[in-house]
C-alpha positions in Angstrom: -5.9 7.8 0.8 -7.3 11.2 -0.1 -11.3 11.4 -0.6 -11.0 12.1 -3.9 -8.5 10.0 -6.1 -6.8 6.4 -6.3 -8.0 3.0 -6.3 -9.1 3.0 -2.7 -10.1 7.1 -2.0 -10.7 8.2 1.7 -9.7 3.9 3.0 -6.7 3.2 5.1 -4.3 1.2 3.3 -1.0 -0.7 3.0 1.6 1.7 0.9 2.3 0.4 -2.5 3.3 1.7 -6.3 4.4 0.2 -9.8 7.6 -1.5 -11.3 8.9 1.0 -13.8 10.4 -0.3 -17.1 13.2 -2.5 -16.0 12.7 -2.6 -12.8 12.7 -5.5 -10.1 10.6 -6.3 -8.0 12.3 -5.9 -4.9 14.3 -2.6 -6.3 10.6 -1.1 -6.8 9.5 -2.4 -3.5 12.6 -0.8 -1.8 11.9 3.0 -4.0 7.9 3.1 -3.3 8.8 2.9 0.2 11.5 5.2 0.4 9.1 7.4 -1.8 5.9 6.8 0.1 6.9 6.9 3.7 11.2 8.2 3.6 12.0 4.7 5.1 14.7 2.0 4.0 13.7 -1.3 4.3 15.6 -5.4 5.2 14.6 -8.6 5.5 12.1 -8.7 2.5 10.0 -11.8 2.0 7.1 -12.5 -0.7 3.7 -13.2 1.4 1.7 -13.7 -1.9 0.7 -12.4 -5.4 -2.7 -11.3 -6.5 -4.7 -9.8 -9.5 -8.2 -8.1 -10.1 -10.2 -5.4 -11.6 -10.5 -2.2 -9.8 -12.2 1.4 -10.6 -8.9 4.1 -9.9 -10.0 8.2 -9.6 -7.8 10.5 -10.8 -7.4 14.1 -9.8 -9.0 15.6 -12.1 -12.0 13.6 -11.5 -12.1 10.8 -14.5 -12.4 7.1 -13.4 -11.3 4.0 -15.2 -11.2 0.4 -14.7 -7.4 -0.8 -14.0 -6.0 -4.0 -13.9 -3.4 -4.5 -10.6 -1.3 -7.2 -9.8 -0.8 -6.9 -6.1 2.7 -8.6 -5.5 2.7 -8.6 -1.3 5.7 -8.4 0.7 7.1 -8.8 4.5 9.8 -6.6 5.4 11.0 -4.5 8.6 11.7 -0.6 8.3 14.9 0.4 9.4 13.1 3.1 11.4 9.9 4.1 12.6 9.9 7.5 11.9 8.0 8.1 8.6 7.8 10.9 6.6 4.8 10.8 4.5 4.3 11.3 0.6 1.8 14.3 -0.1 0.0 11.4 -1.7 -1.6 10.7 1.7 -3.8 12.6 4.1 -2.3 10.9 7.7 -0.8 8.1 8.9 -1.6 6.0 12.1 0.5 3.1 13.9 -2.4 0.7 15.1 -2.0 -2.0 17.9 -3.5 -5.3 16.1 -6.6 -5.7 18.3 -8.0 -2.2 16.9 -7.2 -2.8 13.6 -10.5 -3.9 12.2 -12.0 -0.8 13.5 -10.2 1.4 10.7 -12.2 1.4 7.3 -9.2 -0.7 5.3 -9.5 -1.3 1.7 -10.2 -4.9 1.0 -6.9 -5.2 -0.4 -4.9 -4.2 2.8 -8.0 -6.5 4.7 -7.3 -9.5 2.9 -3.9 -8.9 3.7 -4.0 -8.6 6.9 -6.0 -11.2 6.7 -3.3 -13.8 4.5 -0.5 -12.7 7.6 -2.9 -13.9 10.2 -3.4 -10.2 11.3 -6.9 -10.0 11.0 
């Protein structure tokens, strides 16, 4: 994520977004990613729901506390070609034995962590 905005500034991290207003869950999933990283996406399965407090920066510098549900899926991409949002800096594929070496946020660690990842 950029240095200087989001929940998790200047961390590697999983991609994710919001349900909009009348939205499900897997339709949102399916948009963010498309958005996010230009990819289409099968074989979606929940891994597990959490919630918590978290300090978000915004771009023009104010912070505020933010509640986030984090609702954590498996899926496969259609393709591994991304084309990245302007909402990130760079992207990386990582082989999982040098995973831990990247500073993730500890939401992408713990999941990592809940899919036996990590």
């Amino acid at each position: 994520m950029p240095k200087d905005r989001g929940v998790f500034p200047d961390q590697w991290g999983l991609p994710g977004g919001r349900i909009e207003e009348g939205e499900r869950m897997e339709a949102a999933l399916r948009r963010e990613l498309k958005e996010e990283l230009g990819i289409e996406v099968s074989d979606i399965k929940p891994l597990f729901f959490k919630d918590g407090q978290h300090r978000k920066s915004f771009a023009d510098g104010s912070q505020r506390e933010v509640y986030m549900i984090f609702l954590i899926f498996l899926c496969r991409a259609a393709s591994d070609e991304l084309k990245i949002s302007t909402e990130f800096t760079e992207y990386a594929w990582v082989q999982r034995d040098v995973l831990g070496a990247y500073q993730l946020n500890s939401a992408t660690r713990e999941t990592f962590r809940q899919a036996g990842i990590l």
